[in-house]
Biopython code that builds the backbone (N, CA, C, O; Angstrom):
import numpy as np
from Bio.PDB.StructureBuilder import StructureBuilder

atoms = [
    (1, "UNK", "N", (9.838, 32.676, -59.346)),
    (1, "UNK", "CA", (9.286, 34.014, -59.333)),
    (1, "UNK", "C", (9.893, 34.788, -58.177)),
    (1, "UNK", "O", (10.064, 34.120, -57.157)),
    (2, "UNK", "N", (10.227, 35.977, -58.137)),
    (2, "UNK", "CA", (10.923, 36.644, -57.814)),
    (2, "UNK", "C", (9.952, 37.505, -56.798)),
    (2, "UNK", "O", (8.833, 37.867, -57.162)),
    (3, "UNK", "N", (10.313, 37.705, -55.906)),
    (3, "UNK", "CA", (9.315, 38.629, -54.560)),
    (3, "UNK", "C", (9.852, 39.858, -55.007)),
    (3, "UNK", "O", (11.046, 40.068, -55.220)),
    (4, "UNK", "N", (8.649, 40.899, -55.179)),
    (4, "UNK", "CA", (8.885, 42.328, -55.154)),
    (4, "UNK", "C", (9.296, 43.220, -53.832)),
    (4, "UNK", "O", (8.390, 43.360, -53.010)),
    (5, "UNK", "N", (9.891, 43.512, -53.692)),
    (5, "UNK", "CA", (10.819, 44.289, -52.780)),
    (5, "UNK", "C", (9.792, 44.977, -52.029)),
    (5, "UNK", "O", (8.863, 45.682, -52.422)),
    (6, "UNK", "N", (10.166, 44.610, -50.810)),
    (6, "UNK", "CA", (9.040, 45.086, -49.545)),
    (6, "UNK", "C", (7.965, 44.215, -49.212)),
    (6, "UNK", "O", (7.292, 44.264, -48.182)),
    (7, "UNK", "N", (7.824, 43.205, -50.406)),
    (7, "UNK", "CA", (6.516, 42.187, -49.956)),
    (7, "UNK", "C", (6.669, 41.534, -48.708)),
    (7, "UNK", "O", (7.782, 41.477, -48.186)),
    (8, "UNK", "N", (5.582, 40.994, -48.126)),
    (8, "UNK", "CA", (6.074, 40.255, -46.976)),
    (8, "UNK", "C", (6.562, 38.918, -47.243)),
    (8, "UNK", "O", (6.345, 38.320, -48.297)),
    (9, "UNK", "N", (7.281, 38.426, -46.187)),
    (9, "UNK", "CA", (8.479, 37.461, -46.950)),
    (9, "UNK", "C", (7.682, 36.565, -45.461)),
    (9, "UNK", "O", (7.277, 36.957, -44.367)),
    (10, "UNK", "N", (7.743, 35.236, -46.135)),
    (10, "UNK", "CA", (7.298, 34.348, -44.906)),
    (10, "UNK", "C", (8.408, 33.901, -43.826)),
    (10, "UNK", "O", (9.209, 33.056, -44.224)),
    (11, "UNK", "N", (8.538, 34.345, -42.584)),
    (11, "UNK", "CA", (9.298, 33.803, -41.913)),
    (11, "UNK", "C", (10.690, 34.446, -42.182)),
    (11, "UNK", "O", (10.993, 34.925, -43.275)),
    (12, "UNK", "N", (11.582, 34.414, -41.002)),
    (12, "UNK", "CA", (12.581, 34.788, -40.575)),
    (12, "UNK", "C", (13.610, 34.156, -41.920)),
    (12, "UNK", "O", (13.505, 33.038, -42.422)),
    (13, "UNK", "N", (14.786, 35.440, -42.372)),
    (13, "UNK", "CA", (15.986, 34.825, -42.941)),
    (13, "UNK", "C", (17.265, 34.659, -41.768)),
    (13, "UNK", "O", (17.463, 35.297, -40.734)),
    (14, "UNK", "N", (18.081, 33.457, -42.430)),
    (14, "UNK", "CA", (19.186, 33.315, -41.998)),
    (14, "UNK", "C", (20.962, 33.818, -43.087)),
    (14, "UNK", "O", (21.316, 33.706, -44.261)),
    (15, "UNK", "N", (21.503, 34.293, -41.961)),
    (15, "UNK", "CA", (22.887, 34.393, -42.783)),
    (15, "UNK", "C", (23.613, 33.472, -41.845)),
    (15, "UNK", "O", (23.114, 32.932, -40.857)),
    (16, "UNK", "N", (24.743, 33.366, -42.232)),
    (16, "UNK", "CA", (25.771, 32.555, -42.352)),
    (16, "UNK", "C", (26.982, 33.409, -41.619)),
    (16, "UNK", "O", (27.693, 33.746, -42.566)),
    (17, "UNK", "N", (27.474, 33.842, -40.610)),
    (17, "UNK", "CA", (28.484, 34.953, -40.250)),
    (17, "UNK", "C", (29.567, 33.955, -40.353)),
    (17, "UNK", "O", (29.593, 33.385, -39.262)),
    (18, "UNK", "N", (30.214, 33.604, -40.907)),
    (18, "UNK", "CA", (31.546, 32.655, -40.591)),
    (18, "UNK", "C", (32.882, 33.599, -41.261)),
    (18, "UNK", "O", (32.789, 34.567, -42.015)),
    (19, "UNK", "N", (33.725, 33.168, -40.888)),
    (19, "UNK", "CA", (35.484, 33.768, -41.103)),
    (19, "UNK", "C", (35.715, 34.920, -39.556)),
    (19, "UNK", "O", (35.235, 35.041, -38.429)),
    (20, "UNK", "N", (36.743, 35.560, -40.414)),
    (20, "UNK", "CA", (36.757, 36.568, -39.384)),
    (20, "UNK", "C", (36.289, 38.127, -39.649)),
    (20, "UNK", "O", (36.447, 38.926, -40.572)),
    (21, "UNK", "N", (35.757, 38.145, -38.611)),
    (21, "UNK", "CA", (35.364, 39.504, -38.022)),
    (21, "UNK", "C", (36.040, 41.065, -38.583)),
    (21, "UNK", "O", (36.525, 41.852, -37.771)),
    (22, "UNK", "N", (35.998, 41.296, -39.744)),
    (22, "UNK", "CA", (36.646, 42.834, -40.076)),
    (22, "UNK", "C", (35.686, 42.990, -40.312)),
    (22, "UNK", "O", (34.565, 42.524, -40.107)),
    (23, "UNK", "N", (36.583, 44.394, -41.239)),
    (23, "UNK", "CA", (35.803, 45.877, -41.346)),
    (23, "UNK", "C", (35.048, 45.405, -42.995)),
    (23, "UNK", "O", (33.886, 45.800, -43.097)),
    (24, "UNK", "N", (35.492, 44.776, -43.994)),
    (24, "UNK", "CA", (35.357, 44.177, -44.981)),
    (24, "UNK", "C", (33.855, 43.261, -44.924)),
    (24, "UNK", "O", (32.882, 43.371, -45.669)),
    (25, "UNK", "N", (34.029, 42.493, -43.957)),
    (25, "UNK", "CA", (33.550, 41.461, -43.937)),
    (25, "UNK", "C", (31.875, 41.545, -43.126)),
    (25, "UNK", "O", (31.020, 40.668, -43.251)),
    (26, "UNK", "N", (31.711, 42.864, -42.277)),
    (26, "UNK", "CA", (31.204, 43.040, -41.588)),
    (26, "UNK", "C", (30.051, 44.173, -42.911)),
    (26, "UNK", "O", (28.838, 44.383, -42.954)),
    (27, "UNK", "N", (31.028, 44.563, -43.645)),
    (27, "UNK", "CA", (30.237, 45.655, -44.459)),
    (27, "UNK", "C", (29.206, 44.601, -45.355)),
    (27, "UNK", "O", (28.021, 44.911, -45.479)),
    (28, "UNK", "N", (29.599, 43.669, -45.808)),
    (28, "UNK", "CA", (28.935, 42.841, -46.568)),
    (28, "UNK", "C", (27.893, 42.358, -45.876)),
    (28, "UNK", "O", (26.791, 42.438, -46.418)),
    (29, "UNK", "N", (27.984, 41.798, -44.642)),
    (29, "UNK", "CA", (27.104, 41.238, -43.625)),
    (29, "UNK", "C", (25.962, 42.309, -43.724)),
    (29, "UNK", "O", (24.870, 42.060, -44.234)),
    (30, "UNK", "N", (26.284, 43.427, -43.233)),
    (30, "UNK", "CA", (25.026, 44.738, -42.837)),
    (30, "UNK", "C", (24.608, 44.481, -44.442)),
    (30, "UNK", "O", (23.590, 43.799, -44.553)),
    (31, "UNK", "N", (25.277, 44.949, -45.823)),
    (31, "UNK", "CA", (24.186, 45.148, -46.667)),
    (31, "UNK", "C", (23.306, 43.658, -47.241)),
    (31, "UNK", "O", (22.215, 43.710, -47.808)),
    (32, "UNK", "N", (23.990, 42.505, -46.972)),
    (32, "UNK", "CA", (23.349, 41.416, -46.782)),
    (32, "UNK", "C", (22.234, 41.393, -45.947)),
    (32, "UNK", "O", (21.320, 40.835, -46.553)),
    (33, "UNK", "N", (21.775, 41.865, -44.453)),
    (33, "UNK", "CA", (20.747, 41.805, -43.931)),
    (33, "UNK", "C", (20.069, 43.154, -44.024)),
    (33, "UNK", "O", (19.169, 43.343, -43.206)),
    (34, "UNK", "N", (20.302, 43.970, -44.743)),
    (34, "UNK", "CA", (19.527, 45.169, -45.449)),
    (34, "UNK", "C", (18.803, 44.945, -46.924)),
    (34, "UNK", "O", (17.763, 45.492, -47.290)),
    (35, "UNK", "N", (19.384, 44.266, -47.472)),
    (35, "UNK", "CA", (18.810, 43.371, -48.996)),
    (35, "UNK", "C", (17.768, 42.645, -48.122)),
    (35, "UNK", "O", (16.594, 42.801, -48.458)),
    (36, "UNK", "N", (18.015, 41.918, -47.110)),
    (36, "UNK", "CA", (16.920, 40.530, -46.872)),
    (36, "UNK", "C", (15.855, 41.231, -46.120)),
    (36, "UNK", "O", (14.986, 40.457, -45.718)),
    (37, "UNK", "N", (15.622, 42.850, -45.725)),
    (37, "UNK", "CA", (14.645, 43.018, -44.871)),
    (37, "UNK", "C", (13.888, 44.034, -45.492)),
    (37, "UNK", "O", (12.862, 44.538, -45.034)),
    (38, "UNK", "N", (14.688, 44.429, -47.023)),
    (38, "UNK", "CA", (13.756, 44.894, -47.694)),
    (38, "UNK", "C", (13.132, 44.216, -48.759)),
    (38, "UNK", "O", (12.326, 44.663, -49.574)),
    (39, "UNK", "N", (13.770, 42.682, -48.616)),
    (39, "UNK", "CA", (12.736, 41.533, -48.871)),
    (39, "UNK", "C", (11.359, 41.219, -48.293)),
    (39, "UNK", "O", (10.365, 40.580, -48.638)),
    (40, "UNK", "N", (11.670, 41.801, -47.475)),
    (40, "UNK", "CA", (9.994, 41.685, -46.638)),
    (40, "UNK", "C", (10.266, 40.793, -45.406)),
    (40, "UNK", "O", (9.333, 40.717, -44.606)),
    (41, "UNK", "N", (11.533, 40.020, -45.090)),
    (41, "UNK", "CA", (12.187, 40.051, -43.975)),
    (41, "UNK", "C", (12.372, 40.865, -42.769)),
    (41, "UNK", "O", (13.412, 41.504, -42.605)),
    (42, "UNK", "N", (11.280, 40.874, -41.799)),
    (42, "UNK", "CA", (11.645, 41.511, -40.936)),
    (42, "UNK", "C", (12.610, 40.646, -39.802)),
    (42, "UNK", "O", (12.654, 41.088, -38.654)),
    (43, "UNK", "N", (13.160, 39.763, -40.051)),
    (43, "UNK", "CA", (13.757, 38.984, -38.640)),
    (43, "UNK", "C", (14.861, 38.684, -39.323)),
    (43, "UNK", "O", (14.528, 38.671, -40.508)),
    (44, "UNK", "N", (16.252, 38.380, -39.199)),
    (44, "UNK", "CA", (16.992, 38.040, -40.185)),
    (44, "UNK", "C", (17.815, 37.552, -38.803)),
    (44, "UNK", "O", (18.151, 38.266, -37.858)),
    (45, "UNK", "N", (18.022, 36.185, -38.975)),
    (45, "UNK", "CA", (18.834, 35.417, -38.017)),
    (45, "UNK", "C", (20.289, 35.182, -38.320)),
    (45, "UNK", "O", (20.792, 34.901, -39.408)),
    (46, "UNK", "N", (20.856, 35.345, -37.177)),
    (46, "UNK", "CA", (22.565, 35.921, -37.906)),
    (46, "UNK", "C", (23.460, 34.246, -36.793)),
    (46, "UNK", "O", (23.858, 34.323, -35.630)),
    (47, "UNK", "N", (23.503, 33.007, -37.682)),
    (47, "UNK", "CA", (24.106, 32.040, -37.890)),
    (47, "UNK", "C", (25.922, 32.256, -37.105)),
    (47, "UNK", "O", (26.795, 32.426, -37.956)),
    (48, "UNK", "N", (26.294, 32.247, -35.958)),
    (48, "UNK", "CA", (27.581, 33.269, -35.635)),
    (48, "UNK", "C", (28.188, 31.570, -35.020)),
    (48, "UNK", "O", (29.132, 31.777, -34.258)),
    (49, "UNK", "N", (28.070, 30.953, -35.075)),
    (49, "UNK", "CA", (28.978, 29.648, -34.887)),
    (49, "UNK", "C", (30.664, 29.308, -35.593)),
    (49, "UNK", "O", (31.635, 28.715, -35.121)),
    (50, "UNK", "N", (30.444, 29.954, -36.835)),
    (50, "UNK", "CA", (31.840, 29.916, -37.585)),
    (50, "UNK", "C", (32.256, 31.213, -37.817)),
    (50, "UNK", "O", (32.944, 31.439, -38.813)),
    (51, "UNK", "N", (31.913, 32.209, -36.966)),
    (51, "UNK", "CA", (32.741, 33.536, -36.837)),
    (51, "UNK", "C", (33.851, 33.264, -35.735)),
    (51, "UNK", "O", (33.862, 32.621, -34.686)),
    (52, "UNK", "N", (34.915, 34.144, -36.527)),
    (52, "UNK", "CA", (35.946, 34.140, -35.412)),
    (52, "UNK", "C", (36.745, 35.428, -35.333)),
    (52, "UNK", "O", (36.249, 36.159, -36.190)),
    (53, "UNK", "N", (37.945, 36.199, -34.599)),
    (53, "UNK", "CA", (38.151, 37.167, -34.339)),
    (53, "UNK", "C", (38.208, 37.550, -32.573)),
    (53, "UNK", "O", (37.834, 36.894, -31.600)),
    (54, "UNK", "N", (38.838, 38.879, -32.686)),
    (54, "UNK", "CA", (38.783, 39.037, -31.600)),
    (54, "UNK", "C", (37.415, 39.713, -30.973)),
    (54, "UNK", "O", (36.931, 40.502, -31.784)),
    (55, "UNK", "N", (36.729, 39.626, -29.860)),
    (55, "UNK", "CA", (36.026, 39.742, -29.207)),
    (55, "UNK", "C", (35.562, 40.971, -29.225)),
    (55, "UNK", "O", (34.360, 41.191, -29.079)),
    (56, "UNK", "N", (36.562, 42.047, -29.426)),
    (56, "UNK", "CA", (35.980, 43.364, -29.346)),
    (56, "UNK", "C", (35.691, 43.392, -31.226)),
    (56, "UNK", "O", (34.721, 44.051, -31.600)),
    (57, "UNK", "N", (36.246, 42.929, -31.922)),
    (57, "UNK", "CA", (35.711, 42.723, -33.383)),
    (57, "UNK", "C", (34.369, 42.183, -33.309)),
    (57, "UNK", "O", (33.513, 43.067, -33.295)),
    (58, "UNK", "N", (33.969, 41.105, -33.263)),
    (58, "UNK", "CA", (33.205, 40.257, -32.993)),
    (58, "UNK", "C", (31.827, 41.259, -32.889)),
    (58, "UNK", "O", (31.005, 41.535, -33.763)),
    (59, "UNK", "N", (31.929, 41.784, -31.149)),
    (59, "UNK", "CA", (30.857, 42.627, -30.992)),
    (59, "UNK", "C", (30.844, 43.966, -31.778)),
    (59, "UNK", "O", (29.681, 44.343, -31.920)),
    (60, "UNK", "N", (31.563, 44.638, -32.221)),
    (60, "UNK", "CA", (31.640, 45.217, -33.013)),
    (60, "UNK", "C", (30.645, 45.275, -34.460)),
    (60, "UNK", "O", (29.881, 46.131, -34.908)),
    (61, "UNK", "N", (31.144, 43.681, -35.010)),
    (61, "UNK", "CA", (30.371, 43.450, -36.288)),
    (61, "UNK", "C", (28.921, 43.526, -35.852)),
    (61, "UNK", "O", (28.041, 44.222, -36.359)),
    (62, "UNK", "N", (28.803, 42.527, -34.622)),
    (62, "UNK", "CA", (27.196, 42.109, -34.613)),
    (62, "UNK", "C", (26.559, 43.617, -34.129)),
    (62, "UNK", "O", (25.343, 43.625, -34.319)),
    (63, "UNK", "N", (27.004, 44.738, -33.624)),
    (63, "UNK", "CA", (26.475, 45.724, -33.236)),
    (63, "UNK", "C", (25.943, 46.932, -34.313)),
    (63, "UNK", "O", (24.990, 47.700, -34.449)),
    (64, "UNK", "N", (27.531, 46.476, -35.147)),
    (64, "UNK", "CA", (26.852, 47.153, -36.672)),
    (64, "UNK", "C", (25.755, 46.228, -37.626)),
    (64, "UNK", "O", (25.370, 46.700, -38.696)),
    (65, "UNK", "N", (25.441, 45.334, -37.321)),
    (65, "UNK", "CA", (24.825, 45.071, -38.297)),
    (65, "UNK", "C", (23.123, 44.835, -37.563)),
    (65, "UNK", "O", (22.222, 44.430, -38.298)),
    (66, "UNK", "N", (22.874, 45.116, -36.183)),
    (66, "UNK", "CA", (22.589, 45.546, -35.844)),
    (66, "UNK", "C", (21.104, 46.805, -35.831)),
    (66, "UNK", "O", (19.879, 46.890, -35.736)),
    (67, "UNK", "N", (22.523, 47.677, -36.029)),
    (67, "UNK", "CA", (22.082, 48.568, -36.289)),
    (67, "UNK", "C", (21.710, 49.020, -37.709)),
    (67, "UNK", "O", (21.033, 50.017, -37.960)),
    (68, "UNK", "N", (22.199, 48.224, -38.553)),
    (68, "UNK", "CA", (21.781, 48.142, -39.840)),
    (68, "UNK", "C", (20.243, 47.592, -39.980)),
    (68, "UNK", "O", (19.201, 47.869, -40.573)),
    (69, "UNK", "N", (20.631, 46.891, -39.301)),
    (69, "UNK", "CA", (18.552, 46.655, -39.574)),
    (69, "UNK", "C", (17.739, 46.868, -39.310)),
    (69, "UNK", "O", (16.738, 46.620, -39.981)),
    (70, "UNK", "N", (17.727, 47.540, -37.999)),
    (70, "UNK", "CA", (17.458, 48.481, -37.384)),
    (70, "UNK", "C", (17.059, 49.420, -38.248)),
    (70, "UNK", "O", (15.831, 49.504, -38.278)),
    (71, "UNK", "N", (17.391, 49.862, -38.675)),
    (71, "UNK", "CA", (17.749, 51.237, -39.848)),
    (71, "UNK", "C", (16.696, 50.980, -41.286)),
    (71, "UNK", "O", (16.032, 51.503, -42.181)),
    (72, "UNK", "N", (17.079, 49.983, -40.782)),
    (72, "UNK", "CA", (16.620, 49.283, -42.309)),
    (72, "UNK", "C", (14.844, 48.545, -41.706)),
    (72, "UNK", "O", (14.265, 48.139, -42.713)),
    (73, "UNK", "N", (14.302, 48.404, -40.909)),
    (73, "UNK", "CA", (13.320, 48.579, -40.350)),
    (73, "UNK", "C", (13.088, 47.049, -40.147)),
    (73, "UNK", "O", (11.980, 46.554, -40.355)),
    (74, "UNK", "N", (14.127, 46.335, -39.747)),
    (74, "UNK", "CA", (13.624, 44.619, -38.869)),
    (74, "UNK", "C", (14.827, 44.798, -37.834)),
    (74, "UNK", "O", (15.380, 45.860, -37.548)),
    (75, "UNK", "N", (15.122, 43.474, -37.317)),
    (75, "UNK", "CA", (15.662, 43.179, -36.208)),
    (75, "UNK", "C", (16.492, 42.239, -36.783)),
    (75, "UNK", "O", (16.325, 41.856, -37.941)),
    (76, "UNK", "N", (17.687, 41.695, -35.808)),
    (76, "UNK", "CA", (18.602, 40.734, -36.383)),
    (76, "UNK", "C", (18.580, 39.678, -34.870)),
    (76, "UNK", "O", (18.397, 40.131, -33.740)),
    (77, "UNK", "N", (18.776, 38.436, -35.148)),
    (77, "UNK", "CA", (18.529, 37.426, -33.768)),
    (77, "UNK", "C", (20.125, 36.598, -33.838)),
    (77, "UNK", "O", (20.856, 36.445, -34.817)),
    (78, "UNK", "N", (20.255, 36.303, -32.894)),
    (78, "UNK", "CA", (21.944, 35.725, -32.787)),
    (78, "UNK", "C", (21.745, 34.352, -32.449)),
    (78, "UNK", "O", (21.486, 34.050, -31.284)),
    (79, "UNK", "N", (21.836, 33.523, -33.310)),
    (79, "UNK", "CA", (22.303, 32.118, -33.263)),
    (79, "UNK", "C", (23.164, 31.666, -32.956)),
    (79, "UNK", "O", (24.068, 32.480, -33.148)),
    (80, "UNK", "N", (23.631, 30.581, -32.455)),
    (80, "UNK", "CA", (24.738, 29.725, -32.662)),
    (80, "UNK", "C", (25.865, 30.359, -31.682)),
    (80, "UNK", "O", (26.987, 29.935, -31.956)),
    (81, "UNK", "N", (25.828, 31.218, -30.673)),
    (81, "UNK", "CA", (26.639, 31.958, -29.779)),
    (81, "UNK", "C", (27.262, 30.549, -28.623)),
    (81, "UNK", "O", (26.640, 29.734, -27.942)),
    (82, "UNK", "N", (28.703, 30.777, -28.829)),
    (82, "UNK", "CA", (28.936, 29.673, -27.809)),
    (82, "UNK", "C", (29.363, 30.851, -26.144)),
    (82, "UNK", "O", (29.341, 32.081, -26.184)),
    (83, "UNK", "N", (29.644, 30.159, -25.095)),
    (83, "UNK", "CA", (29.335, 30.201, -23.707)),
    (83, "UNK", "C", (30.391, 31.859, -24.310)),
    (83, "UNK", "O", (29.994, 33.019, -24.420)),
    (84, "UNK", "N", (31.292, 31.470, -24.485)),
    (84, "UNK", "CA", (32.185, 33.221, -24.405)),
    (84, "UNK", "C", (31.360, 34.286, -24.537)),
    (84, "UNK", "O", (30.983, 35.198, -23.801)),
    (85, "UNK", "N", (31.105, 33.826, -26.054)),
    (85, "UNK", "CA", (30.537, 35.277, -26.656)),
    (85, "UNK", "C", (29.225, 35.369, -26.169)),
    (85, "UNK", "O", (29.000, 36.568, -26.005)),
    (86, "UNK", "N", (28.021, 34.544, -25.783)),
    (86, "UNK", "CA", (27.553, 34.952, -24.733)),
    (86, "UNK", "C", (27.515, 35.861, -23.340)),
    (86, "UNK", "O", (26.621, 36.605, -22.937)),
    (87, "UNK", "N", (28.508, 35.611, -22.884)),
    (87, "UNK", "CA", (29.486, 36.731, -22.218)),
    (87, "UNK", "C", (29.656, 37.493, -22.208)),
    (87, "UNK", "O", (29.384, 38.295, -21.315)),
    (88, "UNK", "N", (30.350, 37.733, -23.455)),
    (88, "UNK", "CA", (30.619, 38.994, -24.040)),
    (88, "UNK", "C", (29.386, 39.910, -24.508)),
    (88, "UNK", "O", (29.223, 41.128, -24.422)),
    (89, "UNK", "N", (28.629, 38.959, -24.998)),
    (89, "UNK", "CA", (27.121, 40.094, -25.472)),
    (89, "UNK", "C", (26.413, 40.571, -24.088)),
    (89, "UNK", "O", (25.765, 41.612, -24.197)),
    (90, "UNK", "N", (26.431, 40.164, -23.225)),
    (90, "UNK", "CA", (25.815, 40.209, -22.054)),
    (90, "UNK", "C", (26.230, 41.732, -21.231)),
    (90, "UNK", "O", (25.562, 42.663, -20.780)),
    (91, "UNK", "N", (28.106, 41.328, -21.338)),
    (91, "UNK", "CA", (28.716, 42.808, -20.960)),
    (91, "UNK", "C", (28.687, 44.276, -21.686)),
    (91, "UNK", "O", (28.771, 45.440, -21.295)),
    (92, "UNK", "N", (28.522, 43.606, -22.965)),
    (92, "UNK", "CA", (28.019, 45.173, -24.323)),
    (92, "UNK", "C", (26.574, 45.184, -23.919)),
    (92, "UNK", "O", (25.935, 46.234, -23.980)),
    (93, "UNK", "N", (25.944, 43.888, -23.444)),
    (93, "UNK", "CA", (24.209, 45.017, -23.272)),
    (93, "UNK", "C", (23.408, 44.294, -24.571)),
    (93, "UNK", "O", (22.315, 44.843, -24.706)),
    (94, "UNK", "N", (23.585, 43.417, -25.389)),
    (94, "UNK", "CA", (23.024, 43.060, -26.481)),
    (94, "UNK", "C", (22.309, 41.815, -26.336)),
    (94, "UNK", "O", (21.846, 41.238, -27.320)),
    (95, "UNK", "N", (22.202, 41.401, -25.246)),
    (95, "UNK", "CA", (21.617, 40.097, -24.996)),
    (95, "UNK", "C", (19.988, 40.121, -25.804)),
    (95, "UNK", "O", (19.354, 39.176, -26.272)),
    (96, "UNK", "N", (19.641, 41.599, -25.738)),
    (96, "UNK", "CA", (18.734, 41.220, -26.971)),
    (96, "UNK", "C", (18.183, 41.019, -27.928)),
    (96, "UNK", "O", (17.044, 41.118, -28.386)),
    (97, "UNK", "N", (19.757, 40.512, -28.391)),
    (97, "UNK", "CA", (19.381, 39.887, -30.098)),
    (97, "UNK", "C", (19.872, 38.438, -29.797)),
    (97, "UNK", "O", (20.276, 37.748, -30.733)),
    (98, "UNK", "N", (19.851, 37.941, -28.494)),
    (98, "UNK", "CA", (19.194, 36.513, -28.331)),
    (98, "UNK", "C", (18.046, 35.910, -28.721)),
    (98, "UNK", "O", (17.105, 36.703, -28.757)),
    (99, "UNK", "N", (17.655, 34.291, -29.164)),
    (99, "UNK", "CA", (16.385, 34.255, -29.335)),
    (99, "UNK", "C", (15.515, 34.102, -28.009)),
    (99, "UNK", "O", (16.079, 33.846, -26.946)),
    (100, "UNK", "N", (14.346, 34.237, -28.073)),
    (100, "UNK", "CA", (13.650, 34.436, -26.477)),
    (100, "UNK", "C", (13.880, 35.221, -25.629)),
    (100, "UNK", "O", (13.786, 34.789, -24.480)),
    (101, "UNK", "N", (14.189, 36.368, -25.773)),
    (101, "UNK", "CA", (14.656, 37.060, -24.724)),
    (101, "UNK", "C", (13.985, 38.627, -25.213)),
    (101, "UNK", "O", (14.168, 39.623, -24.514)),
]
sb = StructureBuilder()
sb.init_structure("model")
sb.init_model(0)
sb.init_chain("A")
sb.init_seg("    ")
for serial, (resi, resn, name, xyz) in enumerate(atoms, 1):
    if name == "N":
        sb.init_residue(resn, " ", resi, " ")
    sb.init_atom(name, np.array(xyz, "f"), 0.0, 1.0, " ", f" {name:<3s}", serial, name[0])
structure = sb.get_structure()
């Protein structure tokens, strides 16, 4: 059975961010966590362990998508960040789409 759009959805979704980091790839991502939060998803956990790209890509994607859900009225949480891109989110200011924080 199929959840009607907007119901509340139990618990946080996860995506999968893996390959690289474009403009392509990043568009799919945002309407992927815009489908899952008008699932009734308000938390949609963004899996970033098998993303790759360059760094200013990287933050790029996660900033648009982001803001996509944002928009779209949940939040997105960053998984799987190794020590760099940690780093790197820290210097863009996004450390809070860490979990716990």
């Amino acid at each position: 059975m199929q959840m009607p759009r907007g119901a509340a959805a139990s618990g946080p979704a996860t995506v999968a961010l893996g390959g690289v980091a474009c403009e392509r790839a990043t568009a799919a991502w945002c309407a992927r966590v815009r489908t899952l939060i008008a699932d009734g998803h308000r938390t949609v956990d963004c899996d970033v362990r098998d993303l790759a790209g360059c760094a200013a890509a990287v933050i790029e994607a996660l900033a648009r998508i982001h803001l996509a859900a944002n928009r779209s009225g949940g939040r997105i949480r960053i998984l799987g960040a190794d020590e760099g891109l940690l780093l790197v989110l820290g210097l863009a200011g996004l450390t809070d789409l860490l979990p716990d924080r």
